[in-house]
N, C-alpha and C positions, 0 to 999 in steps of 0.2 A: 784535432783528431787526424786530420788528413798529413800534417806531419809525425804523428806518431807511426803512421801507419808506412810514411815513409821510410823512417828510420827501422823499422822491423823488416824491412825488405831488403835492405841495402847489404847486408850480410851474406843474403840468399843469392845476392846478383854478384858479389863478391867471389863465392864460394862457385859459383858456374864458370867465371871468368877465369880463376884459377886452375878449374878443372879444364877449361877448354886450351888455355895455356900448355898446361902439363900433357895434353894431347897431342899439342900442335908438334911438342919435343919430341915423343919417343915417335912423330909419324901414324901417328893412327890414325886412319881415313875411314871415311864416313862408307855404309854400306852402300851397297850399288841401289838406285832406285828400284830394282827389282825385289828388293826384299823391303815391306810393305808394315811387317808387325810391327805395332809399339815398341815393343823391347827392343828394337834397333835404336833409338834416341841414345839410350846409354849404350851401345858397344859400337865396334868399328874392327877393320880390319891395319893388321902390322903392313906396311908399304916396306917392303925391301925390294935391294938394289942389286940384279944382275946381269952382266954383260953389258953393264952400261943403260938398260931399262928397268924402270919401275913397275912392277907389280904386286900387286894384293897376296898376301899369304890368307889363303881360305881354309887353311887344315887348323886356324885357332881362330878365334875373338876376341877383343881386348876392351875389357870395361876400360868404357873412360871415366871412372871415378876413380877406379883404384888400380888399375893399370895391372889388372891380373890375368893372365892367359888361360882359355875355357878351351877346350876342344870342342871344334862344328864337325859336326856330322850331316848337316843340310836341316837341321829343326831349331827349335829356339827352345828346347827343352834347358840344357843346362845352363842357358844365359838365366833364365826365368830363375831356374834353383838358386844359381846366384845372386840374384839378386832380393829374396826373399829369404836366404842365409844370411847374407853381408848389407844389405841397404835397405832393408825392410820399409823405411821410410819413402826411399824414391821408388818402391815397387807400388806401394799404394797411391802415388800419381799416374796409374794405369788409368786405362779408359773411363771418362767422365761419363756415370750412370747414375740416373733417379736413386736414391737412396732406399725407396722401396726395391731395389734389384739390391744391394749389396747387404743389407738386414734384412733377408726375408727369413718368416716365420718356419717352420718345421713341414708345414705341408706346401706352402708355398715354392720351398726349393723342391720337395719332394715330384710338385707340378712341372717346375722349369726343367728338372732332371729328366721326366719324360719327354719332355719336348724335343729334348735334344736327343735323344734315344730316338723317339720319332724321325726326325731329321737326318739322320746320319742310317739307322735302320732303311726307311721310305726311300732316301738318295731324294730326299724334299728340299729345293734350294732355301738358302736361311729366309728368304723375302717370304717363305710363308706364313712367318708369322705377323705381319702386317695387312695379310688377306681379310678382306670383309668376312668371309666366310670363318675364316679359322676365329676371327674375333668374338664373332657372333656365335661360334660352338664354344670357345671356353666362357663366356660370359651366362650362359648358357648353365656351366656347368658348375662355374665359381663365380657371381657375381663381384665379390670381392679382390680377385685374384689380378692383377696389372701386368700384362704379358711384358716381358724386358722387348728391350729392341733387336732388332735382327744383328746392331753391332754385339751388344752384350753377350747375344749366343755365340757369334763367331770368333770373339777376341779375347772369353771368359769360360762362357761353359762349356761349349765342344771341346777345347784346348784342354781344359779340368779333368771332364771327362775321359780322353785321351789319355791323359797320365794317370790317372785310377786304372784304364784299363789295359794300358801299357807296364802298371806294375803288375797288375793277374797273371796278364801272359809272362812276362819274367820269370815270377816266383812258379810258374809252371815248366817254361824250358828248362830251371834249375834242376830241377827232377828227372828230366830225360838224361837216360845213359846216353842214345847216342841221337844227335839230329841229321837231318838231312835238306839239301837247301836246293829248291827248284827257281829258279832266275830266268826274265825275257826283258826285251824290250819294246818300247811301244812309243807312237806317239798321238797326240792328243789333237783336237781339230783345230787347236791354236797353234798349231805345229811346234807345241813344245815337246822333246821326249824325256821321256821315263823310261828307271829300269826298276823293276818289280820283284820283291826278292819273299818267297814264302818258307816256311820250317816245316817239318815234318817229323813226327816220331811217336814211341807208343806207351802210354800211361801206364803204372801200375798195376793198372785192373784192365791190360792188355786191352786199350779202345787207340784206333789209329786218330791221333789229331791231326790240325793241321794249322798254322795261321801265318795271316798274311804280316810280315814284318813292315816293311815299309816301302813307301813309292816315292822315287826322289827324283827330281830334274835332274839330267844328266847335259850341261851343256859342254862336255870335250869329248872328242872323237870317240866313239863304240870301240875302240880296241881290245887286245887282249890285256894288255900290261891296266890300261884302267879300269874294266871288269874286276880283273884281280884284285887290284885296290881297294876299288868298294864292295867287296864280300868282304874282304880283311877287314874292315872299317865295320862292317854287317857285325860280325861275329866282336869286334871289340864294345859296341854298341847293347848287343843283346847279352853280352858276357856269356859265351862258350865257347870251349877252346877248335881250332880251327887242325889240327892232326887228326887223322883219319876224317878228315869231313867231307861228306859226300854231295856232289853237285850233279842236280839235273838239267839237261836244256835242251836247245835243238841241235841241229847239226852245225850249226855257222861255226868257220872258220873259228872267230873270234873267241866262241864260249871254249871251242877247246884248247884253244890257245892261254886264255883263262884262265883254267883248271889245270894247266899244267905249268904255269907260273908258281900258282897259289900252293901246289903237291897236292892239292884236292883228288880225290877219287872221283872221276868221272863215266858219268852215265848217261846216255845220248836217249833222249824223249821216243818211245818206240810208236807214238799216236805221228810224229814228225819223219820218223822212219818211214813208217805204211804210207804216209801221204807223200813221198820222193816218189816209191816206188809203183804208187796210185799216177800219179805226175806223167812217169814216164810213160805210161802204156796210155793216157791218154793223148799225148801229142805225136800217138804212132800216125803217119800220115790218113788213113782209113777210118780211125779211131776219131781224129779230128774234123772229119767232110760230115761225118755223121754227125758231130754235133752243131757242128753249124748247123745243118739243116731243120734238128730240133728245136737247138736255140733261135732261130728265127722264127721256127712256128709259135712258139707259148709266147714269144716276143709276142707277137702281133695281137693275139687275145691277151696278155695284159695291157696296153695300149690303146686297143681299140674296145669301146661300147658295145658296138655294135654285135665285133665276134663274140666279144665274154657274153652279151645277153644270148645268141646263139648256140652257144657252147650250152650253158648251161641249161636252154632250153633242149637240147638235144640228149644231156643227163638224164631229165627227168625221163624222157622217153624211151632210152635203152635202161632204164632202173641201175643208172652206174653211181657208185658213192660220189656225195657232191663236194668233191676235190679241188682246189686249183692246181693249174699247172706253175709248175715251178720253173725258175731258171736259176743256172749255176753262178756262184761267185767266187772267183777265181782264188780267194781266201779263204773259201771253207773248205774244208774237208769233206770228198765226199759228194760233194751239194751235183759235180756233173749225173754220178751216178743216182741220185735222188731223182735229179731232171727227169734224167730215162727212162728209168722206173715207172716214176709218176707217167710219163709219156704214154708207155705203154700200156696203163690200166688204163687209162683213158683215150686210147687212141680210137676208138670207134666211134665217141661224139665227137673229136679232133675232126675224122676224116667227114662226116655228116654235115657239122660246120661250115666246114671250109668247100662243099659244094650250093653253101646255100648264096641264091643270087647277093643280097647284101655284103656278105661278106666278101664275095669274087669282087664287088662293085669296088671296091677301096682296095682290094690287095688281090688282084689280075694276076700277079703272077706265080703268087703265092700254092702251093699243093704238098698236099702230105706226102707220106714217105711209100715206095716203093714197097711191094711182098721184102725183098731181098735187103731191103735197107730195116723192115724191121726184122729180119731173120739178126742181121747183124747188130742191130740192138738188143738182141733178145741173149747173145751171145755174151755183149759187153757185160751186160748186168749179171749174168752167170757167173760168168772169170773172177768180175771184181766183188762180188759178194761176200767171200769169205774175207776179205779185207777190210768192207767198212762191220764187219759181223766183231773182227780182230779190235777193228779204233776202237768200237762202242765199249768193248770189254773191256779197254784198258782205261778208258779214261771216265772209270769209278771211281769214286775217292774214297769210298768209306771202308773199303779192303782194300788188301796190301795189293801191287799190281806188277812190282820189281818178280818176283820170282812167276811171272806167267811169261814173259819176254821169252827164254831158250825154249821152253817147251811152243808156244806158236810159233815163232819163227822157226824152228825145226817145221811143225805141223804145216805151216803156209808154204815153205820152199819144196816141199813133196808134193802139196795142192797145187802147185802151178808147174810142174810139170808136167810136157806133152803127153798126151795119152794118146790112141788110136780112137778114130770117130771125130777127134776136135775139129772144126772147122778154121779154114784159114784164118781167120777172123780172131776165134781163139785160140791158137797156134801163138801169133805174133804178142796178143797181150799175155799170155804165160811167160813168154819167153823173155819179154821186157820185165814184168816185174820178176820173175825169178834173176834173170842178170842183175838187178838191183838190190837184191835183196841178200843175194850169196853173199856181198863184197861185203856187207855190214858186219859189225860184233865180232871182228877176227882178232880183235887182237888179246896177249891172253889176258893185260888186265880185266879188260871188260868182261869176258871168257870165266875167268874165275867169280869175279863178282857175281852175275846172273847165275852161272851155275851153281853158285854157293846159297844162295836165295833158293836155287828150286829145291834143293836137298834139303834146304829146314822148311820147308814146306810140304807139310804132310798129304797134301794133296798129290805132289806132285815127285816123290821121295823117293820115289824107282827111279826116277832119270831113264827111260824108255827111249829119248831120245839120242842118247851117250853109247858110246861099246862098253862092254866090260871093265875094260881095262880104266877105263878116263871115268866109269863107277867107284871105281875102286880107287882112284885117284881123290876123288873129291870130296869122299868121305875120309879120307887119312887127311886132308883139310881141314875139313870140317876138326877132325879128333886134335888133331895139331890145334888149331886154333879156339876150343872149348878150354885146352889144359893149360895153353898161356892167359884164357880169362881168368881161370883157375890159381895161376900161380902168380898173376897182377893183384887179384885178392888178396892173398895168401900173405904178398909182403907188402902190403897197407897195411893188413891186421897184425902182423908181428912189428912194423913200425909203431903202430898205436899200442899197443901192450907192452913194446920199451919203454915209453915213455911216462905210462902211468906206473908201472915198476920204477922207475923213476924218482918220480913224484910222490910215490908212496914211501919209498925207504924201509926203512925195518922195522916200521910200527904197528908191522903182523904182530896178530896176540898166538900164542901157543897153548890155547884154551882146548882146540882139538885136537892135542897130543896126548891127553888125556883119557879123551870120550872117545876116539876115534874108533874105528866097528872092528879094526886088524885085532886090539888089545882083546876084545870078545870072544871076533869068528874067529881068531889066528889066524896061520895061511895059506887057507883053504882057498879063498877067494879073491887073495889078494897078487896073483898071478894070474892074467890073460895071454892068449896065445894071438891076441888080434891085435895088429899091427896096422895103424893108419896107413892108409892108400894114397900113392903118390899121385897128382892132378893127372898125369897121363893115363895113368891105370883106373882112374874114375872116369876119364873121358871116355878112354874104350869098353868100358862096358855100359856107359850111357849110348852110345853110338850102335852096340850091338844090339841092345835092347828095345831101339828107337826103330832100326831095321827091320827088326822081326813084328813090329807090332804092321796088320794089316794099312795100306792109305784109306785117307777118308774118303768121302764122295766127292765131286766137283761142286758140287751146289753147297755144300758146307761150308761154314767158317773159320779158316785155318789159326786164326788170333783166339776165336775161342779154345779150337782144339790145343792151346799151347797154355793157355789160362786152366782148363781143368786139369792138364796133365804137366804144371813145370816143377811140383815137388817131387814127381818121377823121375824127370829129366831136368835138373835146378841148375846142370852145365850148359846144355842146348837149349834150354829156355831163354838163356841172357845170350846167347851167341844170337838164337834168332830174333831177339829183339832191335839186335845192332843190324839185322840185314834188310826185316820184312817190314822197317819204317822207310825206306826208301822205296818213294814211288817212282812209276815205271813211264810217267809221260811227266812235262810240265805242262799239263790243262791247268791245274791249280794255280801257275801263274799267268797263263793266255786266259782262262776266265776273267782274270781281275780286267783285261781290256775292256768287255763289253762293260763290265760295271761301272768300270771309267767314263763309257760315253754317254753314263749319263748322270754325271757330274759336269765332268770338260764338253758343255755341251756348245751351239752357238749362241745362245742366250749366256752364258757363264762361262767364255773364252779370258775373262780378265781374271776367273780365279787362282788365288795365290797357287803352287805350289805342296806349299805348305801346307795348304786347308785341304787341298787334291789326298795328301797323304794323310789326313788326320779321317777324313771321310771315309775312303777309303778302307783304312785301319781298323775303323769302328764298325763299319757294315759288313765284314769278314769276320770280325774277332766278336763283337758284341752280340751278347745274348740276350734282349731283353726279358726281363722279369715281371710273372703278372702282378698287379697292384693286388695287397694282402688287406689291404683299410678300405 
């Protein structure tokens, strides 16, 4: 038996041997120890020879079975397809699981499905399910039911998952006319970095989506030339085409450098604008004595026992909201002006506090602020208020945010300037963020874009911010560019009705040269004096029409108002569909950071990549569904 058992083998050892052979030929090298999936055994990368050194080609992977080239994109999606197309056999020496994991029952997967819904929803590390706790609840709930291992969820079902739900979003960006792509980067506390790339655009039944594409380790330089790359790579991956594609970011060098490799339309994050020009007026010298002195006070009550139990014992006493005091973090947005803020609702148990003997005891030197020091804080928060009032509104995601950009920024560079009565104090911070803030959005790209957005925005469709002239400019745009969607239609549909003319030939019947209604009515009716309308001459009287109807209110919803009224307007409807999907900050991609830390956490610094982005993916894009059984 033990030799039969040999000789069944020996083929097997045969046929790897020859395979590793034919490897060793055309140079294919094994992946770098960093890349950890199963499916690495069977691929590798092509070693080619330049300048006399050897390196890795990372733009394919090469099955070492059959020696076929895949395109990487950074995921092991298509090696996986491959190898479940072409080797079906070496694909099911995947990961070695209980056989109750790979035949489960109908409810049984139905179970392990939410799990990982759980998992990837919650940002729950995979080790949860090995928890006493989590054991003891599904046992609980299926005594029958054998929870798979935390490998089988990471190396089977999350991955699963992921491609189920990475085909949803697919066959959903198929259907957007136009996307829009908001890109940052970031890195993680294993000091790996990522760049984060999200889509944007607006459904059918006019609802602004959004999802997050993917989060890839980026280990060569942040430049401009490799940004552009991997959008290009983004967009070959997601399959949409990249002409007219619109890119949001911050201001760095880089991204616009980026975007203008790429011929991307570029649109500069205006939550990233307001915080330059927030930046500048606080490092005005005055601006920064003052917060030092605050930031030392909330310092010390959060630090010390003693003042926090003080403090708040001095809350209840003056009947002040029981608040903490906050301190700013040089990353957020905003957060100084918050400090302040906060500071001054609370500054009368601050100063109570800080005469009681305990607190003098440990912090002698410590004393609150001046009449004059809060006159000038009271000043700060004045100036800058209308700008974190500007962040907050912009960085909503569930309406469009691209066409509020010209009208605030008009609105905020009027607000900061000098008035008569300002105080020195306010003087300087006007004058710093108005300096900051004229220099932006000059040029006419951008110019056009935004203000093309506020004009299909029926809120905002007067352009009250423009002269006349630059009115009337923008709507012969607008009209220009409704009759070239008009006449892109126009010849797709006469292209497709050549071809079924075509295809059809002459095997029309002449059944209705008989019954036809002329033989009847005669030719009374069979002369009209209406002459189809040229796409421009549709566009201008959509345009005029669109003008005369009153704007809506501010607090309404401009994607509605375009949903009841686009068979009125069926040329400016799709024009404004291609403008008011591009949003006006990239939060949508600076969100995914926080999400990230708590994944890439210190506990979970050795997670792949890979799983960063699969997790990720799924807790952006996944909706879970309530159980109907």
């Amino acid at each position: 038996m033990a030799e039969a058992t040999h000789i069944r083998a020996a083929p097997a050892t045969l046929k790897a041997l020859v395979r590793d052979k034919m490897a060793e030929a055309t140079h294919i090298r094994a992946a770098p120890a960093t890349l950890k999936a199963d499916v690495w055994k069977h691929f590798g990368f092509l070693e080619t020879e330049k300048d006399g050194k050897r390196t890795l080609d990372k733009s394919y992977t090469m099955c070492r079975m059959c020696e076929v080239k895949i395109k990487y994109f950074g995921n092991t999606t298509n090696m996986r397809n491959h190898l479940q197309r072409c080797h079906a056999d070496v694909n099911a020496e995947g990961p070695v699981v209980a056989a109750n994991q790979t035949t489960l029952p109908q409810k049984a997967r139905k179970i392990t499905k939410s799990i990982a819904v759980y998992i990837a929803s919650d940002l729950r590390p995979y080790s949860v399910v090995e928890g006493r706790g989590f054991r003891a609840m599904m046992h609980t709930m299926d005594p029958r039911y054998k929870i798979p291992s935390r490998r089988f969820f990471a190396e089977t079902v999350i991955p699963n998952l992921y491609q189920s739900t990475k085909t949803t979003v697919l066959e959903s960006l198929k259907k957007a006319g136009k996307i829009a792509l908001t890109c940052d980067a970031w890195t993680s506390v294993a000091t790996d970095s990522y760049i984060t790339v999200t889509a944007h655009y607006i459904s059918d039944d006019w609802r602004l989506l959004s999802h997050v594409l993917q989060t890839r380790a980026v280990y060569e330089s942040h430049t401009g030339s490799n940004i552009a790359d991997l959008i290009q790579k983004v967009a070959e991956e997601w399959q949409f085409p990249t002409r007219d594609l619109v890119l949001v970011t911050d201001n760095a060098s880089n991204m616009v450098v980026a975007a203008q490799l790429g011929g991307f339309v570029h649109v500069r994050c205006y939550a990233h604008t307001l915080n330059l020009a927030t930046q500048r007026a606080l490092r005005l010298p005055s601006v920064a004595r003052l917060l030092g002195k605050i930031r030392r006070i909330t310092a010390c009550f959060h630090r010390s026992p003693i003042a926090k139990h003080q403090f708040e014992e001095k809350q209840k006493l003056l009947g002040l909201p029981h608040h903490m005091l906050k301190t700013d973090v040089i990353t957020r947005w905003n957060s100084a002006l918050d400090m302040v803020d906060r500071f001054l609702e609370q500054q009368p148990a601050i100063s109570a506090a800080l005469l009681s003997q305990q607190v003098r005891r440990g912090e002698a030197d410590l004393c609150t602020l001046s009449e004059l020091d809060i006159s000038h804080a009271e000043d700060l928060v004045k100036a800058l208020k209308p700008l974190k009032d500007a962040t907050t509104l912009m960085s909503e995601e569930g309406s469009p945010t691209v066409s509020l950009i010209a009208p605030l920024h008009s609105q905020l560079i009027q607000d900061t300037k000098m008035t008569v009565g300002d105080s020195p104090v306010t003087r300087e911070i006007k004058q710093a963020v108005n300096t900051d803030l004229t220099k932006r959005y000059n040029s006419e790209q951008e110019k056009n874009t935004l203000h093309l957005a506020s004009a299909l925005d029926p809120r905002f469709k007067r352009l009250p911010f423009l002269t006349e002239e630059d009115r009337k400019e923008i709507f012969r745009r607008v009209t220009a560019e409704a009759a070239a969607l008009e006449q892109n239609q126009d010849n797709v549909e006469d292209e497709n009705n050549l071809e079924n003319d075509t295809m059809e030939g002459d095997t029309t019947t002449t059944l209705e040269e008989d019954t036809a209604p002329p033989n009847v009515l005669g030719q009374t009716f069979t002369h009209t004096d209406a002459q189809p309308q040229s796409a421009d001459t549709r566009a201008e009287e959509e345009v005029t029409k669109y003008c005369s109807v009153p704007p809506i209110s501010l607090s309404e919803d401009p994607l509605s108002w375009w949903g009841e009224n686009a068979a009125i307007f069926p040329l400016l409807s799709r024009l404004a569909k291609l403008y008011m999907c591009i949003p006006g900050t990239s939060v949508s991609a600076e969100r995914v950071f926080s999400t990230a830390g708590d994944i890439v956490t210190a506990q979970r610094s050795t997670i792949t990549p890979e799983r960063v982005d699969q997790l990720l993916f799924l807790h952006k894009n996944l909706v879970p569904q309530p159980s109907t059984s």
